[in-house]
C-alpha positions in Angstrom: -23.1 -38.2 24.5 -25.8 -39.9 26.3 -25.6 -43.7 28.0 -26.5 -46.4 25.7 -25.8 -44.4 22.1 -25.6 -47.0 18.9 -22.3 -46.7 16.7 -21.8 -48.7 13.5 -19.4 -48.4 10.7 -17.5 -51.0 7.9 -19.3 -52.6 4.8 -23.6 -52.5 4.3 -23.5 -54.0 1.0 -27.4 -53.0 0.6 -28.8 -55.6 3.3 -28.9 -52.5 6.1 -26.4 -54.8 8.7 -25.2 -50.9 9.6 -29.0 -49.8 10.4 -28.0 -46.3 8.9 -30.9 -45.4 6.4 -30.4 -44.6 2.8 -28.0 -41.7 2.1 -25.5 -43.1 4.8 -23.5 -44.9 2.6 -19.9 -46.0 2.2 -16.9 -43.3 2.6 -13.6 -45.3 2.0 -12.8 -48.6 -0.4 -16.8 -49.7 0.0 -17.6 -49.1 3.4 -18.3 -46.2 6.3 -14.8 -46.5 7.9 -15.6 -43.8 10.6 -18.3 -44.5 13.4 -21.6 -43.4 12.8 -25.0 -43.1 15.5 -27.7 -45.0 14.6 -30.5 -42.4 15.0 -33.1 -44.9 14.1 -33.1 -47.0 17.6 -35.4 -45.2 19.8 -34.3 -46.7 22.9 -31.2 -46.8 25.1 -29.0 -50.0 24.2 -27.3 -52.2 27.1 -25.8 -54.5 24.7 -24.9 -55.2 20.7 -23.9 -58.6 18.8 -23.3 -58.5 15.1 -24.5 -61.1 13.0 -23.0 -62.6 9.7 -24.8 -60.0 7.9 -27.4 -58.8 10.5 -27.7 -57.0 14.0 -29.0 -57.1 17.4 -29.1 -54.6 20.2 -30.5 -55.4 23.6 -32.5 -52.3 25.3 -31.9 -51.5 29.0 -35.6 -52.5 29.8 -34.9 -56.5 27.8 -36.3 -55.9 24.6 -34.8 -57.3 21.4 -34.0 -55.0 18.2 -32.6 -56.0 15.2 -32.3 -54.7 11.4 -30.5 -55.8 8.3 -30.2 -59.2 6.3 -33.0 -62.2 6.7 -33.1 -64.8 3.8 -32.6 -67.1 6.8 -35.2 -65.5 9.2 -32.3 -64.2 11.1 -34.3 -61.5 12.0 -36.9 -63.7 14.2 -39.7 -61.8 13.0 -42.0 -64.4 11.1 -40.9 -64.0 7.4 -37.7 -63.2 5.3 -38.4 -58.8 4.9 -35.0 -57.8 5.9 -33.8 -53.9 6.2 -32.2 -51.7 7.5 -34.8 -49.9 10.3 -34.4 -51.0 13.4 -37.4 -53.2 14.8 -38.3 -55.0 17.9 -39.1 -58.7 17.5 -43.2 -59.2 17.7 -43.1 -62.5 19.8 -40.7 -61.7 21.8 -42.8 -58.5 23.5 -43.6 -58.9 27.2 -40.4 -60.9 27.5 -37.7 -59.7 29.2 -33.9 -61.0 27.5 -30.9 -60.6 29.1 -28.2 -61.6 26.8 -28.0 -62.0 22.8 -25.7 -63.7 20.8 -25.8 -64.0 17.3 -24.2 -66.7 14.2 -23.4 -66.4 11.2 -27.0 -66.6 10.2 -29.0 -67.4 13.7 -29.3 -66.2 17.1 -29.9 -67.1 20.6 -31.8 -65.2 23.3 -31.4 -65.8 26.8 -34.2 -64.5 29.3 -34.4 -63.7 32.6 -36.1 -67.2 33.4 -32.7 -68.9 32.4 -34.3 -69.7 28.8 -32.7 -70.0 25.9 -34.5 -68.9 22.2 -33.1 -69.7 19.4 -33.9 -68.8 15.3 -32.5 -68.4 11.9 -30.7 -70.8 10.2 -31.0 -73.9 11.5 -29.2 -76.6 8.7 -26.1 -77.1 10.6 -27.8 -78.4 13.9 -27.3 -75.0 15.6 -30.8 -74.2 16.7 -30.4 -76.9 19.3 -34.0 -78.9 18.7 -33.4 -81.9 17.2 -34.0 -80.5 13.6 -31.9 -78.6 10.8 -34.9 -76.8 9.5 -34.8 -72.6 9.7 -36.8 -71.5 12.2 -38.9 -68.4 11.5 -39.9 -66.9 14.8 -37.6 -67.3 18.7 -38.7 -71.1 20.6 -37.0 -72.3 23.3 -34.5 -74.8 23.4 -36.7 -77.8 24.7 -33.4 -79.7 25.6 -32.2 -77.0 27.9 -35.7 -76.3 29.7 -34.6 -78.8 32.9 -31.6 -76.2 33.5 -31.1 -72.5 34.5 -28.5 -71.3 31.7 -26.5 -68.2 32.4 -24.7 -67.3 29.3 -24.5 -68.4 26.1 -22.8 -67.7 22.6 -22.6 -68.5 19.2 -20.1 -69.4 16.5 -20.1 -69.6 12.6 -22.7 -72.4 12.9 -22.4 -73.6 16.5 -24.2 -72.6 19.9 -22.9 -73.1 23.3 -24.9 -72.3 26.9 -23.7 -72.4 30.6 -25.6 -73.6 33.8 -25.7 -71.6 37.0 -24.6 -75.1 38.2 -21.2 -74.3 35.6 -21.8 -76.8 33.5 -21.3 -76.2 29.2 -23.6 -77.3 26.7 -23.0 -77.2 23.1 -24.3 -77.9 19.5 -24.4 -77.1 16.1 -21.6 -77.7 13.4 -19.0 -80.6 14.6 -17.1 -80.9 11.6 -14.2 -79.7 13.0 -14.2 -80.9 16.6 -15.7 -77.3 17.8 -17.7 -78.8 19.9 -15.3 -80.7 22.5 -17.0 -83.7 22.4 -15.5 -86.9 20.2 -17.4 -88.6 17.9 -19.9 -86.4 17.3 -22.0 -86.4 13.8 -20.6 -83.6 11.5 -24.2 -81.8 12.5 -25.6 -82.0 16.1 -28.8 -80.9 16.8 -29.1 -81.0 20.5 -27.2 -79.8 23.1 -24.6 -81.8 24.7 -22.2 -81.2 27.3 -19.1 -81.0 27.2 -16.9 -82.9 29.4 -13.1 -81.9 30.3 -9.7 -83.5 29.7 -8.9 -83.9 33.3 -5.1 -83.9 35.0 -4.8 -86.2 38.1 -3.7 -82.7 40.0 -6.0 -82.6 42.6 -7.7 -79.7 42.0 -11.4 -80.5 41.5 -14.4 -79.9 39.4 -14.4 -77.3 37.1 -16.9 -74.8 36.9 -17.3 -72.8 33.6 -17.9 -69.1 33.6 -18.1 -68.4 30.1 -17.2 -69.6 26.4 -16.5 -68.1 22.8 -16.8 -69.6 20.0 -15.2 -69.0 16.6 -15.9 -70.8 13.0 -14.2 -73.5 13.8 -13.0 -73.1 17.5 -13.9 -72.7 20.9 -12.6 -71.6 24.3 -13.9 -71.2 28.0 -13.0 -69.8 31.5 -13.3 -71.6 34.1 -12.8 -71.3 38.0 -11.6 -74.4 39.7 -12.4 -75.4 43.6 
């Protein structure tokens, strides 16, 4: 086995999430329940997110592929052609990402500027620029562009991004206090940071080092001077 080989197994359901090709179907109860390569990616892969019904692999070199559903323009590329072959992202060539993370049905990009892209599905807020229309093609998050973010990840329908200064930005889907912000609109379309519930213990400022986020959920590390 060489560095960087693609493995994907579980349900395709015809969309092409597993980026397999035709003839690579399901094995057990619907799905491929044993790990398979995806021969299609001609590159060397340095990281993977999976998407609600799509998915993303970062090359070693920065460059973003991704295959399977896009009736959301998951897929970044411009229109709604889904599939399962494995494609680079058009607008995105010449710019070199460092981390993916991917929604239910969006995504976010972070390059080695400290920018973060966003794309896909955008009703919930999640796309972080004060709309909830889809967006077709990766922008960057306007409300972010004054900081150098680090990491970021997604939820269901929420997005989250540290600083290198350690501070945690959120937005997206509030409904269910996922955010860690009170009072919140159900849907918040910009990114807004979160502050902490303190204890009077005399340990000082935290400083967040990174954050997952679930459908509903969320939880961070943190280091603490």
């Amino acid at each position: 086995m060489s560095i960087g080989e693609l493995y994907t197994w579980g349900r395709d359901e015809g969309d092409g999430r597993l980026g397999l090709g035709p003839g690579r179907g399901p094995n057990e109860a619907g799905g491929l329940s044993i790990p398979l390569k995806v021969k299609s990616l001609p590159t060397s892969v340095a990281a993977v997110s999976c998407g609600g019904f799509f998915t993303m692999a970062l090359s070693e070199e920065g460059e973003l592929w991704n295959w399977g559903a896009n009736s959301n323009y998951e897929l970044g590329r411009g229109d709604k052609l889904g599939g399962w072959k494995p494609q680079s992202v058009p607008s995105l060539k010449g710019v070199r990402v460092i981390q993916i993370a991917s929604g239910g049905y969006h995504s976010l990009a972070l390059t080695d500027k400290g920018e973060v892209l966003s794309w896909g599905h955008g009703g919930h807020g999640q796309l972080g620029n004060s709309s909830l229309q889809n967006q077709k093609v990766p922008i960057q998050v306007e409300a972010l562009a004054h900081e150098k973010v680090i990491y970021i990840s997604c939820g269901g329908s929420s997005s989250a991004a540290i600083t290198d200064g350690g501070k945690l930005y959120m937005w997206g889907y509030a409904k269910d206090c996922q955010l860690g912000v009170p009072g919140l609109p159900e849907k918040q379309s910009t990114p807004i940071e979160v502050k902490f519930l303190m204890e009077d213990d005399g340990l000082g400022y935290h400083n967040v080092l990174s954050v997952a986020i679930g459908a509903s959920h969320a939880m961070c590390l943190v280091s603490r001077s």
